[in-house]
N, C-alpha and C positions, 0 to 999 in steps of 0.2 A: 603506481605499482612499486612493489618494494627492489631491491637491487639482489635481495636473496632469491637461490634456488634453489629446488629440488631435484635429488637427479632423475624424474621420470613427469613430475608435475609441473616444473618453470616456475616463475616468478608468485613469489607472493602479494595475493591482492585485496587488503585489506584494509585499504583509506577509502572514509568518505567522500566522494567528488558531487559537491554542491552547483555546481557549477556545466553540468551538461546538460544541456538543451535539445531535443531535437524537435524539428522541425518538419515532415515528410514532403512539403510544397518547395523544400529545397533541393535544386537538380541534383541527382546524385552523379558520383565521378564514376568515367567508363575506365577500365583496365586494358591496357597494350600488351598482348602475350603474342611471344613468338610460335611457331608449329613448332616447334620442339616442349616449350612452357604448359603449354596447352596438354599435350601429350602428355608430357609427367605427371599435371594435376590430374588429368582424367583415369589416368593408371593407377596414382596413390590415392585419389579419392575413392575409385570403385574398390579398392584392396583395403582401406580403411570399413567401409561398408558391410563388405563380404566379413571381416573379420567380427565388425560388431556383432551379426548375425549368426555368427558359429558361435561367439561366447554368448548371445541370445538363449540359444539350442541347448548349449550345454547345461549340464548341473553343477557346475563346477564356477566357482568364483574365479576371478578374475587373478592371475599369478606373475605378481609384477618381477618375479625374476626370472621367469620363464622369455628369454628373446623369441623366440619362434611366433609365441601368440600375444607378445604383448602390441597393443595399438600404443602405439607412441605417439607425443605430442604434434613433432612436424605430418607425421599420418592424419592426424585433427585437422592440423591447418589446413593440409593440403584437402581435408573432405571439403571444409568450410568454402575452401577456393573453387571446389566441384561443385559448389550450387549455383554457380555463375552459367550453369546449364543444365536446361530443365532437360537431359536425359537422367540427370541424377536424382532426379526425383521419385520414380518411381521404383528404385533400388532402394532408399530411403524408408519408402511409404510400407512398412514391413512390422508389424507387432515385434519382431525379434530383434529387429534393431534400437527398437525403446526399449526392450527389455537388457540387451544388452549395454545401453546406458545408463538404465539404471544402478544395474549391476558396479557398473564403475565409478560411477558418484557414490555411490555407499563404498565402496573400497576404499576412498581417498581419505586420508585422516591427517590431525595436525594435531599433537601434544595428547595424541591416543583417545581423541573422538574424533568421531563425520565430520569432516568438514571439506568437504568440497569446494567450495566456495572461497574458500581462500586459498585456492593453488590457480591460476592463469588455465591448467587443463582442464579442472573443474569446468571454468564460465566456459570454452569451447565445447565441453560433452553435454552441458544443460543447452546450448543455441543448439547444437546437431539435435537432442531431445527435441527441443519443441517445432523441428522441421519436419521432424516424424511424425510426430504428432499432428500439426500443422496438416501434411499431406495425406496423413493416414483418413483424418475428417472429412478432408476436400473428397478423397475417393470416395468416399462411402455418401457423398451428396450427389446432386443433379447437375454443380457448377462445375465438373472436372473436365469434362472436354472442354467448354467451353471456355475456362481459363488456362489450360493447358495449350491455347491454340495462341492466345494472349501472350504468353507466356513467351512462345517461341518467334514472334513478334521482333524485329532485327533492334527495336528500339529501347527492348529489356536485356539483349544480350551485354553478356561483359558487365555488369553492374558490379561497383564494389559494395562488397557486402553480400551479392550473389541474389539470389530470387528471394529468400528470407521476408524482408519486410513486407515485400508485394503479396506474399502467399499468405503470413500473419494477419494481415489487414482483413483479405477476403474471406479466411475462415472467420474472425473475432465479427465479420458482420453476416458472416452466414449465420452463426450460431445465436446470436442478438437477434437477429430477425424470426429464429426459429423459436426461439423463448418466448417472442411477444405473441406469436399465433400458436403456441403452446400445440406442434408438430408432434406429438408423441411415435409417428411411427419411422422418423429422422433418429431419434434417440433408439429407440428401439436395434437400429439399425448398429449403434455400437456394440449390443450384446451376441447379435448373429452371425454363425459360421461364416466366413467367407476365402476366397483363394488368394493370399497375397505376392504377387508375384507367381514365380514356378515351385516356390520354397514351400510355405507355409498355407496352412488350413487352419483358422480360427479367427475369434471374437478380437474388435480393438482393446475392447477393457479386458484386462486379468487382472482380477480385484488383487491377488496377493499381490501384484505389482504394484498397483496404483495405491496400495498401501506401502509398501516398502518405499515409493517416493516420497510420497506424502511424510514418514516419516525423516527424509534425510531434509528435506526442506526443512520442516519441524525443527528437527537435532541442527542445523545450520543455520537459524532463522536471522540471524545477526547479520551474518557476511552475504547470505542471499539475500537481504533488503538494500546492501552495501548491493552489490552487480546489479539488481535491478533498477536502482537508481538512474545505473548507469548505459542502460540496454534497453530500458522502458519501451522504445521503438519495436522489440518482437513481445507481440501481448500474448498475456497466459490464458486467454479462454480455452483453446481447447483442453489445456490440461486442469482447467480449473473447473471446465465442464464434465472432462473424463473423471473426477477427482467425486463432482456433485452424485454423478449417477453410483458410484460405490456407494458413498453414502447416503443414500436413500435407498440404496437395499442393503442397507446393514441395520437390526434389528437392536436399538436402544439397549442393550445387555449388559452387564458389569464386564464380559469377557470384552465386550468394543468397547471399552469406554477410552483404553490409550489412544483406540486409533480415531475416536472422535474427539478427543480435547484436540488430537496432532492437527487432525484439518480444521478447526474451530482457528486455533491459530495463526495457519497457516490461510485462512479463509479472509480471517482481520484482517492482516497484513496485506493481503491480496486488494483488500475492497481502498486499503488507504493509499499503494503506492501504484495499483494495476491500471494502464492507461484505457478508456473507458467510464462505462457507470455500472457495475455489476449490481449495484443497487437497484437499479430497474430493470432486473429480471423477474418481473412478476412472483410468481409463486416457488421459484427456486430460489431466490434468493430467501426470501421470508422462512421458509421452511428451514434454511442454511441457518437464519436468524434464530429460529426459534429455538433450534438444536442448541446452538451457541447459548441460549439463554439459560437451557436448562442445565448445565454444566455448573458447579461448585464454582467460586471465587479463587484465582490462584492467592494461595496461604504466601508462597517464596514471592520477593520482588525481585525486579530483575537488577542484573549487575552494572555498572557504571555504564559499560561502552553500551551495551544492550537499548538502555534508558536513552543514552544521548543519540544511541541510530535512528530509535524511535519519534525523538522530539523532533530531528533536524529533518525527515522525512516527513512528519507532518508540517513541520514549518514550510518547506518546498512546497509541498502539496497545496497549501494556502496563499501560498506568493506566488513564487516562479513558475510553476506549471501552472497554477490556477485559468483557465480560460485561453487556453494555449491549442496548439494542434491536435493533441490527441486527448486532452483532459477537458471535463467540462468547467465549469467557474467554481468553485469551492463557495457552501454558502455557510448561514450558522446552523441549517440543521446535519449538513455535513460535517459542520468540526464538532457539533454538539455529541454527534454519534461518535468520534472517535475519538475526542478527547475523553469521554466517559470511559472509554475502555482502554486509555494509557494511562490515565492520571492514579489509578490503584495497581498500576505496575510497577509504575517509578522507582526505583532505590538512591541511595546516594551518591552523588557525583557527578550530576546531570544539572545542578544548580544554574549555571551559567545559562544553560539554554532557556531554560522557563521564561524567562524577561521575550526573547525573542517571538516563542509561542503564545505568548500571552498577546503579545502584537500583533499576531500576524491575526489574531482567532477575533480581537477587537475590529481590525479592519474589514472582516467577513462580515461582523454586525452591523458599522458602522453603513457598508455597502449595500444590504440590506434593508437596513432604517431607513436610508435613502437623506436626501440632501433638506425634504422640506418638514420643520418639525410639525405641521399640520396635518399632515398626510394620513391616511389611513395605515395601518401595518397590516397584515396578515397574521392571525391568531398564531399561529405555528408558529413564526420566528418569532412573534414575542413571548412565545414559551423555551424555545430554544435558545432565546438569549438571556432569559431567567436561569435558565437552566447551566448555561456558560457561565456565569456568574457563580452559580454554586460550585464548578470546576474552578472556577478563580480562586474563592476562599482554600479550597484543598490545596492549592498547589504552594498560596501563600503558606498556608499551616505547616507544608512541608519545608521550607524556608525555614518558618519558625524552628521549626527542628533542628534547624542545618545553621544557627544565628550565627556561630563561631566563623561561617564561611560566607553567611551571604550579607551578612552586616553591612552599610555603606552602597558602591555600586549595584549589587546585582539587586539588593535590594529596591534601591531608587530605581533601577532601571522595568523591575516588575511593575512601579506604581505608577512611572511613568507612561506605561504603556497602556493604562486604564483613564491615568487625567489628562495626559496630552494634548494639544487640538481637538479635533473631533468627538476622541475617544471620553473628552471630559463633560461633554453633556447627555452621555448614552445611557448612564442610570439614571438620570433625571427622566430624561428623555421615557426611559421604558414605564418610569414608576408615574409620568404624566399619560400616559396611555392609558395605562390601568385605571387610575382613578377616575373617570366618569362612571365606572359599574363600583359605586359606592357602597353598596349591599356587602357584606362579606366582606370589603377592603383589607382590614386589620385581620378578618378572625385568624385561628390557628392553621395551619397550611394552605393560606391563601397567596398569591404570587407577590404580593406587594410585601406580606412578609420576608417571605423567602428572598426573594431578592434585597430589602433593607439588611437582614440579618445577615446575608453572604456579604455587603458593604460594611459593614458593622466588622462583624468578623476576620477582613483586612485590615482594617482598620485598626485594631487590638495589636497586629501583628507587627503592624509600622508603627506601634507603640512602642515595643520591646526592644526595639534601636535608637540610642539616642541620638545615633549622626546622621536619622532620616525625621527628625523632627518636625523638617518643615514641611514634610509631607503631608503631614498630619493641619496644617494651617491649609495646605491646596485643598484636603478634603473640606474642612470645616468652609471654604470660600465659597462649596456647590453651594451652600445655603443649605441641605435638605441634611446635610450634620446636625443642624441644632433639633430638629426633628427627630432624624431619628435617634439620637445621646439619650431621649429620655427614659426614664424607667416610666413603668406602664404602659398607656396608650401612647396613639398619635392623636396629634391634633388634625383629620380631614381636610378642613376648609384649610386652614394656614400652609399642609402640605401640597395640596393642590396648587395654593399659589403659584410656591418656591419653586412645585416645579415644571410650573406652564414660563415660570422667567429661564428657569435652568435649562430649559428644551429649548429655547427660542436663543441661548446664547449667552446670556446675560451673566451668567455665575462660570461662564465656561473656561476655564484654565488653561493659560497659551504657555 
């Protein structure tokens, strides 16, 4: 966190923190409050609450110089500290109190856009969101007493951090669960009148809402990957299931098309940094996919910092969370999908990180290909690591681009990360796989191409530096350089050889 502040928002927060972990098998710490402490939170949390809800009601935007109805930051905190008791929950679980946070993440701005996310208040009013959220689901399922009983349990009481993660967890696998037996009349249930509290009568989704978030997420997407990095422990299923059901009843139109690029975006982001597999939601997710498909190429790249949030959240995703508590193992057809859809966003000033990514995206195939070069592979990761290959030549071209800057290290460190140990018999290795289906081998868009030609193609590029010269010597040492150099064909049988010896080690570059 930065040392500057705002006088209504707190600290600015705006660094990447690579570096946080969690864990949920770790005991969490209990909280010592005196009966006086207690009292104050439960007074300023339920008057935080209450206040959300009238600016919920109103039509009126949020009036940060107005004292009487401004919710102030220590009022946040102190709601935050209210969740440490599940009476606060059902205050909470209120359509007008999401709406009235939303309200206030769209009011936060920094240099005269959205951005919530970079003020210390923001990340406090998006966790009170997704607790609403969070509870609003619960209610509207069959688990609410039952884990409200849980809940009140002397051995969840006082938790730091409050009920939050416990309540995240059991919605994110209510709604998983309801996805795979494809529930229709669970979702249904988000669209249906109901009494919230004594206050309210209506639906959890109000599409203009769930559009007005979706877009501050969107307009913020930089510094929300930045806090989610860092928060990954409360998961966005429900809002990223309330977010699904809008869009699938909004009609493909030129009039929605802002508000489906915004969730298309926001969708990506979601599937690469969201703890989970949103991917294996059946026919929601595909659907989600397919929408996304149909969408234009972004013509703009993104700007420096944008690029490098992007890369070091996939790098994470591929290392340090990879196979962790709440994320499953990242493999290559998971980095194939998303590397696809960062690598044409990139802009300049991200150089340094690619060497990283490249590394991390190698070690998923390598993981993959597994230890013995005899093995069988599965057709799918040897397309997806064909297919990573062809994300490698991009990224090197973009180098290319960039020579004045990536000349020397960053360059070595890209190529390195392809001939390394391991990493230096895995295009042998794939293009030895292939050649037993002899038929076709060479022709024109056949894998053995594509993948020579994406090698080939790097290759050109650690050309155009002379102080990565000897690079060019580790390639020519797989053996399967003198092959592929030539103009015209390949030679089959001589390539075959080179690289049943390249797979088994023998040309492999330490």
């Amino acid at each position: 966190m930065s040392g500057k502040k705002h006088l209504h928002w707190g600290r600015i927060v705006d660094k990447y923190d690579s570096t946080y972990v969690y864990d949920p098998k770790t005991p969490r710490q209990y909280v010592e409050l005196s009966p006086q402490a207690t009292e104050a939170i439960q007074t300023d949390g339920a008057k935080a609450i209450n206040m959300l809800r009238v600016l919920g009601e109103s039509s009126l935007d949020p009036d940060w110089n107005d004292g009487t109805s401004r919710i102030t930051l220590p009022l946040l905190e102190s709601l935050l500290d209210y969740t440490m008791f599940p009476s606060s929950l059902p205050m909470l679980g209120n359509p007008m109190v999401i709406r009235g946070c939303i309200k206030l993440l769209k009011s936060i701005t920094r240099s005269g856009k959205c951005s919530p996310f970079s003020y210390e208040y923001g990340h406090l009013c998006f966790r009170v969101l997704l607790i609403s959220y969070d509870y609003c689901v619960l209610k509207i399922s069959d688990r609410h007493d039952g884990w409200m009983t849980e809940a009140a349990q002397p051995e969840n009481q006082l938790l730091k951090g409050g009920l939050a993660p416990m309540l995240s967890n059991t919605v994110s696998e209510l709604i998983e669960g309801r996805v795979i037996v494809v529930d229709g009349d669970f979702y249904s249930g988000f669209a249906l009148s109901r009494t919230w509290g004594d206050s309210h009568t209506g639906p959890l989704v109000e599409p203009e809402y769930v559009r007005l978030l979706t877009q501050v997420l969107d307009e913020d997407r930089n510094n929300f990957m930045i806090f989610m990095r860092s928060n990954y422990s409360l998961k966005l299923t429900a809002i990223v299931s309330v977010m699904f059901q809008v869009l699938q009843r909004t009609p493909p139109t030129r009039e929605n098309l802002v508000f489906i690029q915004e969730f298309s975006r926001v969708y990506r982001r979601c599937l690469l940094f969201a703890p989970g597999d949103p991917s294996s939601w059946g026919w929601q997710h595909q659907f989600a996919m397919a929408v996304t498909g149909k969408l234009p190429l972004a013509k703009q790249k993104l700007d420096a910092e944008e690029s490098k949030t992007l890369l070091r959240v996939y790098t994470d995703r591929l290392t340090v969370l990879s196979d962790s508590s709440l994320y499953p193992r990242a493999t290559s057809l998971f980095a194939v999908e998303h590397l696809g859809y960062i690598v044409p966003l990139l802009g300049d000033g991200c150089e340094e990180l690619i060497p990283p990514a490249i590394h991390a995206t190698v070690g998923c195939m390598c993981q993959d290909m597994g230890d013995n070069p005899m093995a069988d592979v599965p057709d799918e990761v040897l397309d997806a690591c064909i297919r990573l290959f062809e994300h490698f030549k991009t990224l090197f071209e973009l180098l290319a681009k960039r020579i004045q800057v990536t000349r020397g290290p960053i360059l070595t460190a890209a190529m390195d990360a392809i001939l390394k140990g391991k990493a230096g018999s895995l295009a042998p290795r794939l293009l030895f796989k292939l050649s037993p289906n002899r038929k076709g081998l060479f022709e024109r868009g056949s894998p053995t191409l594509s993948l020579l030609n994406s090698f080939r193609g790097i290759a050109s590029v650690i050309g155009q530096d002379p102080s990565t010269a000897d690079l060019g010597l580790q390639i020519a040492a797989s053996g399967f350089a003198n092959s592929m150099a030539r103009s015209g064909g390949f030679d089959p049988e001589n390539l075959c050889k080179l690289m049943a010896a390249a797979s088994l080690g023998i040309f492999n570059s330490e």
